[in-house]
C-alpha positions in Angstrom: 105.5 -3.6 -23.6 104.6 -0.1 -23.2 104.0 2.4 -20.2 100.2 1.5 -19.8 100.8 -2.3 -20.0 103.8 -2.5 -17.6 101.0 -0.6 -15.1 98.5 -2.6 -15.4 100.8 -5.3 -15.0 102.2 -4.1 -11.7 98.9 -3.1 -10.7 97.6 -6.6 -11.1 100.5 -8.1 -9.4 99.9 -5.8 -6.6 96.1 -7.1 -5.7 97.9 -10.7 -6.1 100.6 -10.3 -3.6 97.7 -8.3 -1.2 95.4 -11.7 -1.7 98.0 -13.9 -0.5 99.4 -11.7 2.3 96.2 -10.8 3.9 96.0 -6.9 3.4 92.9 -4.9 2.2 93.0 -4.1 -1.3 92.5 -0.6 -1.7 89.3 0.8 -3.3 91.0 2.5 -6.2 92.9 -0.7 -7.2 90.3 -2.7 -7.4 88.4 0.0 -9.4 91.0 0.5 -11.8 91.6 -3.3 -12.6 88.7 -5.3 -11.6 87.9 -7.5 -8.8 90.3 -8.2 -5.9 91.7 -12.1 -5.6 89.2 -13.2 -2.5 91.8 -13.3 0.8 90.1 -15.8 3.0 87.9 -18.1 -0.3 89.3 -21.4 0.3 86.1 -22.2 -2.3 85.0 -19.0 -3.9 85.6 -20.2 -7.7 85.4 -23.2 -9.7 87.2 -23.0 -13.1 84.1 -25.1 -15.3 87.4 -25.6 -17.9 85.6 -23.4 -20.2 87.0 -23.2 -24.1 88.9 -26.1 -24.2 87.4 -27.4 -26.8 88.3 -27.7 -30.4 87.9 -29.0 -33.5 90.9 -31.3 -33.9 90.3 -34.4 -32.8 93.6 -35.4 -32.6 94.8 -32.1 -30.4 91.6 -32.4 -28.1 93.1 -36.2 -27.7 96.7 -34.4 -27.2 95.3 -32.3 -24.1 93.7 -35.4 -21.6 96.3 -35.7 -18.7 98.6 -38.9 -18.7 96.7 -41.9 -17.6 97.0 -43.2 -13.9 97.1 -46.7 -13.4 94.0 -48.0 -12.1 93.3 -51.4 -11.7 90.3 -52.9 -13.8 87.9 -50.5 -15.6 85.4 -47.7 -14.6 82.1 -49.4 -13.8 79.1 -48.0 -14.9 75.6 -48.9 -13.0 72.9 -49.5 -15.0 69.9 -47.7 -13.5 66.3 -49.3 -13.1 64.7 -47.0 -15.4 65.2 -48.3 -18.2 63.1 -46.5 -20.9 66.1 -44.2 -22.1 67.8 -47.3 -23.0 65.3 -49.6 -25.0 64.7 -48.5 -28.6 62.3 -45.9 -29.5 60.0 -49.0 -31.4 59.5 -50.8 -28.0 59.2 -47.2 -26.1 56.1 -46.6 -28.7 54.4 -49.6 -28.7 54.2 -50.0 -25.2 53.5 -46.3 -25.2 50.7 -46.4 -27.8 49.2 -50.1 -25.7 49.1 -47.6 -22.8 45.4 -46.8 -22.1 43.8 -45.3 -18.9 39.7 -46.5 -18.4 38.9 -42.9 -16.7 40.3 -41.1 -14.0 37.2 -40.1 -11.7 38.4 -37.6 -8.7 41.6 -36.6 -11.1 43.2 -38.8 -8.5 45.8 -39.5 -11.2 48.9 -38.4 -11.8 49.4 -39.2 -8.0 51.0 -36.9 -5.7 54.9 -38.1 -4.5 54.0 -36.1 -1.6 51.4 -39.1 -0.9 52.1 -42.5 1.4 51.1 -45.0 -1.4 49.8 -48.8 -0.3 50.5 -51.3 -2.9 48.6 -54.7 -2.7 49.6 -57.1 -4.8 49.2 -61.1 -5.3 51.1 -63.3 -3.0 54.1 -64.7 -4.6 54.5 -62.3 -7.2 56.7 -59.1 -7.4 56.8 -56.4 -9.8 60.4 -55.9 -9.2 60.4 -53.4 -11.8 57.6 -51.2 -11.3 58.6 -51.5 -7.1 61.7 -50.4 -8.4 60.6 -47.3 -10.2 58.0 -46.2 -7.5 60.5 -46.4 -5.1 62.6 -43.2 -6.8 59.0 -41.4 -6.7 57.4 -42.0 -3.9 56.9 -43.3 0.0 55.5 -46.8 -0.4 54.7 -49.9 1.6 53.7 -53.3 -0.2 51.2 -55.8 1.3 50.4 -59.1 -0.2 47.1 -60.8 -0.7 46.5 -64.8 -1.4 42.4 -65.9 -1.8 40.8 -62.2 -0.8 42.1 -58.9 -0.8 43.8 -57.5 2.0 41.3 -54.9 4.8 43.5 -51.7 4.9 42.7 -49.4 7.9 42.9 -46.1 6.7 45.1 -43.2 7.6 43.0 -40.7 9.4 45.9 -38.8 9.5 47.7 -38.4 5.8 45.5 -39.9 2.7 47.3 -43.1 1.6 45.9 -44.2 -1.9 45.9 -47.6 -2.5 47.6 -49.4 -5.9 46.2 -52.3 -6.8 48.6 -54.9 -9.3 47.0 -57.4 -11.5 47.1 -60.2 -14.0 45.0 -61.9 -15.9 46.1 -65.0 -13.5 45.8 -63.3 -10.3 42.3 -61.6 -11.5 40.5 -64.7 -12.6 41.4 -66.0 -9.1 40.3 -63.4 -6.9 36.8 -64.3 -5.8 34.3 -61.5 -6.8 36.8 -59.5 -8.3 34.4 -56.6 -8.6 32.8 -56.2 -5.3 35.9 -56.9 -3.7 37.7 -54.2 -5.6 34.8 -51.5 -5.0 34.9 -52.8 -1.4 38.5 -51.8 -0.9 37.8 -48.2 -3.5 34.7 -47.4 -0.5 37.7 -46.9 2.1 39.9 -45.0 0.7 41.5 -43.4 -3.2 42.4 -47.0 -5.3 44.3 -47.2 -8.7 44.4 -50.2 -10.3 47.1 -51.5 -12.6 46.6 -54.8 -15.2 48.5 -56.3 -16.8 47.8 -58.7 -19.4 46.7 -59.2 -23.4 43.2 -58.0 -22.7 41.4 -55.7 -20.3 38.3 -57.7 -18.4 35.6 -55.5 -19.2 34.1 -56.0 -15.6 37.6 -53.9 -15.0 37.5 -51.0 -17.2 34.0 -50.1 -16.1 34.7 -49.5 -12.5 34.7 -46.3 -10.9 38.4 -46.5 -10.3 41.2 -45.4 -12.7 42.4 -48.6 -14.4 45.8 -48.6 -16.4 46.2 -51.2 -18.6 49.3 -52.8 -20.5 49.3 -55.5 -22.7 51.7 -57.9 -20.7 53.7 -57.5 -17.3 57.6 -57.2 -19.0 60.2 -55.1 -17.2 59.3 -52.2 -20.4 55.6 -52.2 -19.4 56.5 -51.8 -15.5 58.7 -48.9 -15.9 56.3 -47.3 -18.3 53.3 -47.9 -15.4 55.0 -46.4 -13.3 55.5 -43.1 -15.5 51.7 -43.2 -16.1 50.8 -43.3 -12.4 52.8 -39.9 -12.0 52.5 -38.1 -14.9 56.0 -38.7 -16.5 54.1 -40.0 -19.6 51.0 -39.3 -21.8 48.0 -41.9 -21.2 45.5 -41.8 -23.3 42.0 -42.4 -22.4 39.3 -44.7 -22.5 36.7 -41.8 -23.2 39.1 -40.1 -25.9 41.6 -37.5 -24.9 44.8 -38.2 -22.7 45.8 -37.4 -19.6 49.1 -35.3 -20.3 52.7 -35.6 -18.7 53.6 -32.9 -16.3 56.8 -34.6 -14.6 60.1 -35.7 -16.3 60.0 -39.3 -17.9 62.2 -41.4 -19.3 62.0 -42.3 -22.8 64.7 -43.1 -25.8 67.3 -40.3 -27.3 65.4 -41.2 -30.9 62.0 -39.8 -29.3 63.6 -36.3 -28.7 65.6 -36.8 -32.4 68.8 -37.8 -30.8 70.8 -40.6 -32.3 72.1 -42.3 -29.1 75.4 -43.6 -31.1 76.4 -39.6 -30.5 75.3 -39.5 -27.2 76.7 -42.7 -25.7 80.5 -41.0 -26.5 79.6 -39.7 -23.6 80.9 -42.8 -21.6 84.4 -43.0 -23.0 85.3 -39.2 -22.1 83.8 -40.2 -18.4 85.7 -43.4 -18.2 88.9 -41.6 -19.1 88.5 -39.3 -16.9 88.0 -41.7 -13.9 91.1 -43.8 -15.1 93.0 -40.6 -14.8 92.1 -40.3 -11.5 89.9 -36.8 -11.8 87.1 -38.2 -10.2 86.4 -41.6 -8.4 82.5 -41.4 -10.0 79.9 -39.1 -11.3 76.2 -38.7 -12.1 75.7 -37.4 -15.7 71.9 -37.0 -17.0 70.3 -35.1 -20.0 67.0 -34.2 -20.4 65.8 -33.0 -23.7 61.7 -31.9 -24.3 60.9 -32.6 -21.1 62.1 -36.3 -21.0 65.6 -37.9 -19.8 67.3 -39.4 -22.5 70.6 -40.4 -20.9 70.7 -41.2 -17.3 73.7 -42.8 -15.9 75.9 -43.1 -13.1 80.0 -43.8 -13.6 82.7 -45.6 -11.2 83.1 -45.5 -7.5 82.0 -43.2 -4.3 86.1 -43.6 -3.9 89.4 -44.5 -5.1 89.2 -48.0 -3.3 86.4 -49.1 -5.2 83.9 -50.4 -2.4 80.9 -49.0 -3.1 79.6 -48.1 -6.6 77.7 -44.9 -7.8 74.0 -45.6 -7.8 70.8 -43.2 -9.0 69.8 -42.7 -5.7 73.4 -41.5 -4.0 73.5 -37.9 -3.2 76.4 -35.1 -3.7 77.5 -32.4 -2.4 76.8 -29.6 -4.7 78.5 -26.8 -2.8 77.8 -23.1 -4.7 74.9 -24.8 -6.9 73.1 -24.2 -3.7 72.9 -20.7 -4.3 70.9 -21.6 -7.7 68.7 -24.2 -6.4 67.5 -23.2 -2.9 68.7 -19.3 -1.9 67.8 -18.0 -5.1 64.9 -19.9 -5.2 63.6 -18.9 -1.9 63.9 -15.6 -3.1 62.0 -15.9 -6.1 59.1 -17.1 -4.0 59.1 -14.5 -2.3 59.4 -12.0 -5.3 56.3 -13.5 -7.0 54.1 -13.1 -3.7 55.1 -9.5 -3.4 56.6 -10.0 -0.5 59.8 -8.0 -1.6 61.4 -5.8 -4.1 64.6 -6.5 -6.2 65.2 -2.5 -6.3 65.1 -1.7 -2.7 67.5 -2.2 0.1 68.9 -4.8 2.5 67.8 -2.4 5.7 64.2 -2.5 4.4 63.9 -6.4 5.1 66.6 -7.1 7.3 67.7 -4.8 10.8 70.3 -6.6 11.6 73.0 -4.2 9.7 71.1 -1.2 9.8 74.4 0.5 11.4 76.5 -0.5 8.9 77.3 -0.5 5.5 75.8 -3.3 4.5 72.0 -1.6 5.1 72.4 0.4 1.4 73.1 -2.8 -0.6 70.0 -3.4 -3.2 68.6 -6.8 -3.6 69.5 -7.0 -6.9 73.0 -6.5 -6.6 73.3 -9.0 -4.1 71.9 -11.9 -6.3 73.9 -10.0 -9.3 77.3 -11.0 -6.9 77.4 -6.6 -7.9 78.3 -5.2 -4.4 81.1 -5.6 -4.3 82.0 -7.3 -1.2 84.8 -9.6 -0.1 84.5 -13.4 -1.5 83.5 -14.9 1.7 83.2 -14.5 5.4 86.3 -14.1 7.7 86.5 -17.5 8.5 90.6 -17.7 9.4 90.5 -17.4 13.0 87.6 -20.0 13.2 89.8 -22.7 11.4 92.6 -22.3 13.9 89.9 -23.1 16.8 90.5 -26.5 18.1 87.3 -27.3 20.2 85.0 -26.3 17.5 83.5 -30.1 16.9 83.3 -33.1 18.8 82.3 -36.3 17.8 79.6 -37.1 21.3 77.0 -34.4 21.9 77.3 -32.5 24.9 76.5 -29.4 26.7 78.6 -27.1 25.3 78.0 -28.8 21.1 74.5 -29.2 20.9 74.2 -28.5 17.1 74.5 -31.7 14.8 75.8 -30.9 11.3 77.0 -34.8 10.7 76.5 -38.6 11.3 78.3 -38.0 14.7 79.2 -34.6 14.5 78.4 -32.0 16.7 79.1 -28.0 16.8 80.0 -25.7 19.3 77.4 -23.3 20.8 77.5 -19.9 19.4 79.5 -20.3 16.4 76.6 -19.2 14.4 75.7 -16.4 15.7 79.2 -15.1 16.4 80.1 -15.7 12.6 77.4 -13.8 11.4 78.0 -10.8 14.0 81.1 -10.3 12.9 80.0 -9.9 9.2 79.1 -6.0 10.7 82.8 -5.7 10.5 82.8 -6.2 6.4 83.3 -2.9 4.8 81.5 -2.1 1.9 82.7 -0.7 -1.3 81.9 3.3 -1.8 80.5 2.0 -5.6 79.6 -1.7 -6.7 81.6 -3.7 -8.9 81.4 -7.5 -10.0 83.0 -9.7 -7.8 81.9 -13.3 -6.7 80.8 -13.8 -3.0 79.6 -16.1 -0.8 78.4 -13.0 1.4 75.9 -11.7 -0.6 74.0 -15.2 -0.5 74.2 -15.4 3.2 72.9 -11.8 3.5 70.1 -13.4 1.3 69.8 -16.2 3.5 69.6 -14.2 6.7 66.8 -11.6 5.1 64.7 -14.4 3.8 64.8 -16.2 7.2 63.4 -12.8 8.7 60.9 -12.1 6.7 59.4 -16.0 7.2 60.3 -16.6 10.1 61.8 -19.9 8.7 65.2 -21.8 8.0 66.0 -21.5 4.5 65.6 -25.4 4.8 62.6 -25.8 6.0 61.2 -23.0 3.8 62.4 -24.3 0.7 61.6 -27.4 1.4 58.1 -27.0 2.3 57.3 -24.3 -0.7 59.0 -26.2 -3.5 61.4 -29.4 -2.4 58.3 -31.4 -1.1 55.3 -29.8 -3.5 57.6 -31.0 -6.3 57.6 -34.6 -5.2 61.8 -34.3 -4.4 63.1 -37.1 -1.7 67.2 -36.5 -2.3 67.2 -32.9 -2.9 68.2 -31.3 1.1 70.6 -30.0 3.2 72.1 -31.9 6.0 71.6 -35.5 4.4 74.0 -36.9 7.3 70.8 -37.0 9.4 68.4 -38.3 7.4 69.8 -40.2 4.8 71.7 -43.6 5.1 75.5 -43.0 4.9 76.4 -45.3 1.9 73.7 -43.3 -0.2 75.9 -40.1 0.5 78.7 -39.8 -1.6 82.1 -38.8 0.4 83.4 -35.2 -0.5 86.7 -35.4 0.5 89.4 -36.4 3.6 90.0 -33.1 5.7 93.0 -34.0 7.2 93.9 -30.5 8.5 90.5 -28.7 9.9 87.9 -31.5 11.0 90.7 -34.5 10.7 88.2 -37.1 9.4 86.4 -37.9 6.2 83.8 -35.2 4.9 80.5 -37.2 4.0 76.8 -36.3 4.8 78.1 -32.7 6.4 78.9 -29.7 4.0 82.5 -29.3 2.6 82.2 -25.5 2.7 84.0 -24.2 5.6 81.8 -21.5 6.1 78.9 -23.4 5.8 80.2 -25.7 8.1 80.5 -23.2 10.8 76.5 -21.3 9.7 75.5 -25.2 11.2 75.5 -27.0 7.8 72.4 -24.9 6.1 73.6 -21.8 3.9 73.0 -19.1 1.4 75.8 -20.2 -0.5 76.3 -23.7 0.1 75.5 -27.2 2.4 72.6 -28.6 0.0 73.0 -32.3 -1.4 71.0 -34.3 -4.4 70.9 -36.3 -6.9 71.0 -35.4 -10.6 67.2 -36.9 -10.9 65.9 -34.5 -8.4 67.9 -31.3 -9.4 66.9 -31.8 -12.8 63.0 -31.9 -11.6 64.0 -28.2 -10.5 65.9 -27.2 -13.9 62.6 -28.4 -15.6 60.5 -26.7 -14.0 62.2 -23.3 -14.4 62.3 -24.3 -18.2 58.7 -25.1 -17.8 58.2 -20.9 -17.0 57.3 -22.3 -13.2 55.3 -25.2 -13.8 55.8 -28.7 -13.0 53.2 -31.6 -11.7 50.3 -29.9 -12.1 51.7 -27.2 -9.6 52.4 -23.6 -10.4 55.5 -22.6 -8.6 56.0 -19.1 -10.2 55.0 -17.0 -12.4 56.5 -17.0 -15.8 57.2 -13.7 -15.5 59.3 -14.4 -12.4 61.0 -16.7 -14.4 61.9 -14.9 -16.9 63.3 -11.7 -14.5 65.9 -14.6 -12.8 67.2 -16.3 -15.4 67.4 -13.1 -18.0 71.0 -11.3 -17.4 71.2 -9.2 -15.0 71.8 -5.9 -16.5 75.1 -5.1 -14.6 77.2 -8.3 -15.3 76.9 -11.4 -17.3 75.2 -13.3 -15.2 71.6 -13.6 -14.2 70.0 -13.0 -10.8 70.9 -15.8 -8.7 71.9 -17.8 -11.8 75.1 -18.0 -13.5 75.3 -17.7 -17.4 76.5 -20.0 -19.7 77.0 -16.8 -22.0 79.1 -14.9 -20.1 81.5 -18.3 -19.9 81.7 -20.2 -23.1 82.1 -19.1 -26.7 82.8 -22.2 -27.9 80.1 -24.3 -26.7 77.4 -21.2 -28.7 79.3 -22.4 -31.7 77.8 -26.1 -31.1 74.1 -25.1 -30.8 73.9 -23.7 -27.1 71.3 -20.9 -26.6 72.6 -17.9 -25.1 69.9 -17.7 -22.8 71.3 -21.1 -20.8 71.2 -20.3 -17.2 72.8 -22.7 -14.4 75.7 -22.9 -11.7 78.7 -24.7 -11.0 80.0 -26.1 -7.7 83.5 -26.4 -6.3 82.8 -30.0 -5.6 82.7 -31.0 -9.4 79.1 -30.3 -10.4 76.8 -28.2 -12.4 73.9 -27.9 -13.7 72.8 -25.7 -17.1 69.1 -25.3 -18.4 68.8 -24.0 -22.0 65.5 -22.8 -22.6 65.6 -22.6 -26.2 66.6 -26.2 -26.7 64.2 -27.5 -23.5 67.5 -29.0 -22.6 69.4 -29.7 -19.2 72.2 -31.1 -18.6 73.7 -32.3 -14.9 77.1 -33.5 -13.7 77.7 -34.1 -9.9 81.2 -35.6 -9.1 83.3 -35.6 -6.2 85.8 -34.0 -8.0 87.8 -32.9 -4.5 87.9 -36.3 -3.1 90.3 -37.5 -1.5 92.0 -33.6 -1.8 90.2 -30.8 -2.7 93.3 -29.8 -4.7 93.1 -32.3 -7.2 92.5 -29.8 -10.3 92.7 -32.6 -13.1 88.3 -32.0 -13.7 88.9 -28.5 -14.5 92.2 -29.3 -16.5 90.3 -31.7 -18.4 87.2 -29.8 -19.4 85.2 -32.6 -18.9 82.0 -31.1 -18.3 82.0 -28.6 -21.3 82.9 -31.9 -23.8 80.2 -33.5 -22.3 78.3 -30.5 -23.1 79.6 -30.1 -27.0 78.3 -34.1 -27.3 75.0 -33.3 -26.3 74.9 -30.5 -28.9 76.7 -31.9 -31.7 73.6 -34.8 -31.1 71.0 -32.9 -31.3 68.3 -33.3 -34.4 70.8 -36.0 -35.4 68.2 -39.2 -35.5 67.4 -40.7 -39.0 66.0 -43.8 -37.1 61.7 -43.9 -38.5 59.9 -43.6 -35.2 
């Protein structure tokens, strides 16, 4: 080793032993050798077990962690949609039955922002289609027997109606037509039928009238793709009304062989034997369709309650990708702010410190520079910070029965003042720079970064499960457990954010504290692939797109985005654009959108439960194999569709 090396060497070691012990690194270390360790990050990095791949089968086999005994076998839920799972024949011919009469008012694809009313006979259920409708959209069913049920309308919030038919249930409804135009004269009405032949008294109605050829669990699902747009329907007077929301359909569509794809399951069942994660979400969407939608195992250990579509993770630092970043992007394409200029031109609050000269760009870059996270350590030794009843002096509830102290907000982010900045930036990961995002978006509303996001692109896009604080508004068994703190709060972590900081910024943060599913983040990952589009909705610009999820000119990552570039060599070899932007969580997930493939691919876990130190996810690579399957599959069907 020469002189240089053993320098470098000691240097390095130097910014280590600082790390651990608690003392500033100085400024000319960290200049010389890169980025200092993070001192108070509990959560600042999660290793995505990048380039563990390799092409030796029998060594990739070699490097899985021994096996943990675990009784029975990892249980996989099959979901209700089940168009990525029939075979692409049945997905066409029900596809190519599909027919739409007209569609007068554009009524359809309906809105998931709308309350839908769905009449149908009494005694029969479209268990299916209720199914299906009920991942979309708020509905309420009502039931008619000899005439069809009055509906008062919603003054209020419009309320189309949905109308479900058979041939049986037609021919005994009396005065079918005026009937039906009776019930279209209150309020918007979409009919669905079912059945081998449309009654022409039906398709000339002025009411959009979907038709399917019989009423089979295929031809539900598929309805209820046509009512929101997740499938082409073509029409009655020529043309089609075209998809412009995910759908389900089979890998063979998108030119997948699904014999590649499903060797998906074995590396996830392994890994749950092995005890690195109790359950997971894993979804792939390829050409604007999901091709492989599944969920895997348990929400724990103990094996009570399985992992279903609807359950929602923690996604920890993905939350700087999917709601800061996007926030901020809004705001970018209305000209309401500048990636060049400075934090003081938004946001007073630090005008007298440091922190006033740091650029926009550099903050959603992670290139100022500044510490990994906030200076939490004194607030974790605080014993009176939560209690479990709400009173005076915790008004704040974060939690199903968890309440903060007063103040804590507002004294955490005070004390950021106190964080120096560097005299010249440098890359270094940090939570900070998302909260100063956070805090100069909120100013320049005049809205939480929850309620802004939700209201400009959560709810627009039709997104139910995607949201911070899911403790108080979701039901508990929907909301997968994170992990059992048994040193800071001293009870299970579920519905409230795992992040400590977060925890203590009230459960809504720049960097963390927002919960989904994989269907709804992948909505989000569309519609960035889509150049801002998505339902009929334009959401930005696709030059605004384009200036996010391009690298950022200082680092390897993008702006607000991480890089699957700047990561994995290995996983370019296999087919993966460049260009793939995305993030990863500390909780087990990620999420990566490759715009030259129109794929994206999503893995929520809770990798941390029942100790956030159970490393065996990252050891394992699991999410980058995953990631080589879906690659290695692509333009692999020979199946004639």
């Amino acid at each position: 080793m020469n002189t240089k090396s053993r320098v470098l060497m000691a240097l390095s070691t130097g910014i280590i032993l600082c790390a651990i012990w608690g003392f500033e690194v100085p400024e000319f270390l960290t200049d010389q050798v890169g980025s200092a360790m993070p001192v108070d990050s509990l959560e600042a990095f999660d290793d995505y077990g990048f380039d563990r791949l390799s092409d030796d089968d029998e060594m990739l086999r070699e490097t899985w962690l021994p096996e943990v005994a675990v009784e029975g076998t990892a249980v996989q839920v099959l979901t209700t949609q089940l168009l990525d799972t029939i075979s692409a024949e049945e997905w066409y011919h029900y596809a190519q039955a599909l027919r739409l009469t007209a569609n007068p008012g554009n009524l359809l694809p309906l809105d998931p922002d709308y309350n839908l009313q769905i009449l149908r006979p009494k005694g029969q259920v479209f268990g299916v289609l209720s199914a299906c409708l009920a991942q979309q959209v708020v509905f309420r069913e009502i039931t008619w027997d000899s005439t069809l049920s009055v509906i008062t309308p919603n003054c209020q919030r419009e309320e189309p109606v949905l109308l479900l038919l058979d041939e049986a249930a037609y021919l005994e409804l009396p005065n079918a037509t005026n009937s039906i135009l009776a019930l279209a004269s209150q309020q918007p009405c979409v009919i669905v039928f079912f059945g081998a032949q449309l009654p022409w008294q039906l398709s000339i109605l002025p009411v959009p009238v979907i038709f399917l050829p019989d009423a089979s669990p295929i031809a539900q699902a598929m309805a209820a793709q046509a009512l929101f747009g997740s499938v082409a329907v073509p029409l009655g007077s020529g043309g089609e009304l075209a998809a412009t929301r995910l759908g389900h359909a089979p890998p063979e569509i998108e030119g997948i062989d699904r014999t590649q794809l499903a060797s998906i399951d074995s590396y996830v069942d392994q890994a749950i034997r092995r005890k690195a994660i109790p359950g997971c979400q894993v979804l792939v969407a390829k050409g604007g369709r999901i091709v492989y939608d599944k969920t895997f195992g348990y929400h724990t250990y103990d094996k009570v309650r399985a992992v279903e579509p609807q359950d929602v993770y923690d996604l920890a630092s993905l939350t700087k990708a999917a709601a800061t970043t996007l926030g901020i992007m809004k705001m970018y394409d209305q000209g309401q702010l500048k990636l060049e200029e400075r934090l003081r031109d938004y946001l007073p609050t630090y005008n007298r410190t440091g922190l006033q000269y740091l650029r926009v760009q550099h903050l959603l870059a992670h290139q100022t520079g500044l510490q990994a996270n906030l200076p939490i350590a004194h607030w974790l030794r605080q014993q009176d910070l939560f209690k479990t009843q709400k009173d005076e002096n915790h008004l704040t509830p974060i939690g199903q029965g968890l309440y903060l102290k007063n103040g804590v907000r507002e004294e955490l982010l005070a004390e950021l003042k106190t964080v120096s900045t560097p005299r010249k930036s440098f890359y270094r990961y940090s939570d900070v720079n998302f909260i100063l995002l956070q805090q100069l978006l909120e100013y320049q509303t005049g809205q939480p970064l929850d309620h802004y996001v939700n209201k400009t692109i959560y709810r627009p896009l039709g997104l139910h499960r995607l949201q911070f604080l899911p403790g108080l508004q979701l039901p508990q068994q929907e909301i997968v457990p994170t992990e059992m703190d048994r040193k800071w709060r001293r009870q299970l972590v579920q519905g409230e954010v795992h992040d400590e900081s977060a925890t203590l910024l009230g459960g809504v943060a720049g960097h963390a504290g927002l919960f989904s599913n994989a269907r709804d983040l992948a909505v989000v990952f569309q519609m960035l692939l889509n150049k801002g589009t998505y339902g009929g909705h334009t959401f930005f610009a696709p030059a605004t797109v384009d200036e996010f999820t391009a690298r950022n000119g200082y680092n390897y990552r993008a702006f607000g985005f991480d890089r699957l570039a700047g990561h994995s060599k290995s996983l370019q070899k296999y087919g993966a654009s460049p260009n793939t932007f995305g993030h990863t969580g500390f909780t087990g997930t990620c999420v990566w959108a490759d715009p030259d493939n129109d794929l994206v691919f999503i893995f929520l876990s809770n990798r941390i439960y029942p100790d956030k130190h159970n490393d065996k996810l990252l050891k394992l690579g699991l999410r980058e194999r995953i990631q080589k399957i879906i690659y290695q599959s692509l333009n692999t069907s020979k199946e004639e569709v």
